[in-house]
VEXDREN-2710 file (C-alpha; in Angstrom, 1 decimal):
% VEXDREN-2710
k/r/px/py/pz
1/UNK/-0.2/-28.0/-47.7
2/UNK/0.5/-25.9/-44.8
3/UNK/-1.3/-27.1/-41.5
4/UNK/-3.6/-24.4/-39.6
5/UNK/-3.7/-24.2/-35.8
6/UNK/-6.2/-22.3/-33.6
7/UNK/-5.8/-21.9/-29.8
8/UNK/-9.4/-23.7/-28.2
9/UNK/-10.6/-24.5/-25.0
10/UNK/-10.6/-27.8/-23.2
11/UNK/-12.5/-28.6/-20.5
12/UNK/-10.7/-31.0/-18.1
13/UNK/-12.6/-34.0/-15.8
14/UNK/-12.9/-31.4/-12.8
15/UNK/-14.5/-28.8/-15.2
16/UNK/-11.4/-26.7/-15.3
17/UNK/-10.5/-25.2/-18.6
18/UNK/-7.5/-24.5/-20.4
19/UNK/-7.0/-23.3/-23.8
20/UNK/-4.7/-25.5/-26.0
21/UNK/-3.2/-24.8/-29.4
22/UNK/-4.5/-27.1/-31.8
23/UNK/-3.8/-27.8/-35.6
24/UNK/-7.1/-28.4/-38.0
25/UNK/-6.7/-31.2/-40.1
26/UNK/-9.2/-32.8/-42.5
27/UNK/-11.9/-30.1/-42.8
28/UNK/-11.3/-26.1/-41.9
29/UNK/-14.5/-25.8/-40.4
30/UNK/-14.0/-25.6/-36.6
31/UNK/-16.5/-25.5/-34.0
32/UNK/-15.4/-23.2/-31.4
33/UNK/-17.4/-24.5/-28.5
34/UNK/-15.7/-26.0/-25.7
35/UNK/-14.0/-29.3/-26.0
36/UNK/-13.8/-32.1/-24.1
37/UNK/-10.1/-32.7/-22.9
38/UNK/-11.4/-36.6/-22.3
39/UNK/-11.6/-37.2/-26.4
40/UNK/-7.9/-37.2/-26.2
41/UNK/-7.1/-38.8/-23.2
42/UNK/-9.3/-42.0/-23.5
43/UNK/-7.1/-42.3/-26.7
44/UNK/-4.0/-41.7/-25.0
45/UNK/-4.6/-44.4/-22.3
46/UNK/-5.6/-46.8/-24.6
47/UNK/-1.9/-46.3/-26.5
48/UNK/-0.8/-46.7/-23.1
49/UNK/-2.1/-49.8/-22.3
50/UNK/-1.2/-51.5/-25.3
51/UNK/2.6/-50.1/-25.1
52/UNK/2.5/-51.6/-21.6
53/UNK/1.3/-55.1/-22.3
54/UNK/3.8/-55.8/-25.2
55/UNK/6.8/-54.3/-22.7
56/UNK/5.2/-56.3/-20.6
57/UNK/5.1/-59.6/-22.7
58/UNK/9.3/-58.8/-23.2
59/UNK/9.8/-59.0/-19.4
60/UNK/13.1/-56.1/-19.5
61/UNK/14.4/-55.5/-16.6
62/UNK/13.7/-51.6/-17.2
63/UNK/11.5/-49.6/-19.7
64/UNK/10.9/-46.3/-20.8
65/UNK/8.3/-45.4/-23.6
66/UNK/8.8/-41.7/-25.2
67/UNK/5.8/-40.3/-27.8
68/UNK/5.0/-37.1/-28.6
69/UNK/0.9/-36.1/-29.2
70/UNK/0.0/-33.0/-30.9
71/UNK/-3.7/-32.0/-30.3
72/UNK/-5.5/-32.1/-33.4
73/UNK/-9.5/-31.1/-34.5
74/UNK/-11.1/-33.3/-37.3
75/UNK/-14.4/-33.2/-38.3
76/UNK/-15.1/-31.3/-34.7
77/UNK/-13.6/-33.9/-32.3
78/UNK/-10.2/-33.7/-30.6
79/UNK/-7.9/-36.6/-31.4
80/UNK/-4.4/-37.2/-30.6
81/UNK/-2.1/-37.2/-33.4
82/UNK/1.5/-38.9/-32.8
83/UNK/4.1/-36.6/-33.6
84/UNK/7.7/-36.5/-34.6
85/UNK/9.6/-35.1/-31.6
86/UNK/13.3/-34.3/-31.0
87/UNK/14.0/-38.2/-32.2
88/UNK/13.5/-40.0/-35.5
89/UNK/10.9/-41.9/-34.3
90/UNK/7.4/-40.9/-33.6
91/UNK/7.8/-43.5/-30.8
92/UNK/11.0/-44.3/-28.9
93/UNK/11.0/-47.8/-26.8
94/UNK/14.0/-48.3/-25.0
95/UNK/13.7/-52.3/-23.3
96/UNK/17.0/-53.4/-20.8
97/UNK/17.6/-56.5/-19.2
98/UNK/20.5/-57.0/-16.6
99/UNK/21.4/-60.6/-17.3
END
């Protein structure tokens, strides 16, 4: 099944816009209305958070988190879906410690 993607609009915190290019999944009826950009980071942050407190729980002496999210529409909401980048993960943790 090949995936669809539209270009929308997004409508940031401080009411600027931006269009984004997003790929339809589920259903291929898409509302065309402006979205708000918040449906995706909400999700994003809470990914964040969790990442953080498990790096956190290892105690490394340096971290770096890498994860691709592609902008998706289902059912008429955005939602962030992880995506495969240039790795061969969807998500790359990288943990050091010094001793």
């Amino acid at each position: 099944m090949e995936l669809q993607t539209r270009i929308i609009s997004v409508e940031l915190a401080d009411g600027t816009h931006v269009r984004v290019e997003a790929t339809l999944i589920g259903e291929r009826k898409i509302n065309f209305q402006t979205q708000p950009f918040n449906e995706l980071t909400v999700a994003i942050e809470s990914l964040t958070k969790e990442i953080a407190e498990i790096v956190h729980k290892a105690k490394p002496d340096k971290a770096s988190v890498k994860f691709g999210i592609e902008i998706c529409i289902e059912s008429g909401k955005l939602i962030p879906l992880l995506v495969k980048g240039t790795s061969t993960a969807n998500l790359e943790i990288t943990l050091e410690w010094g001793h």
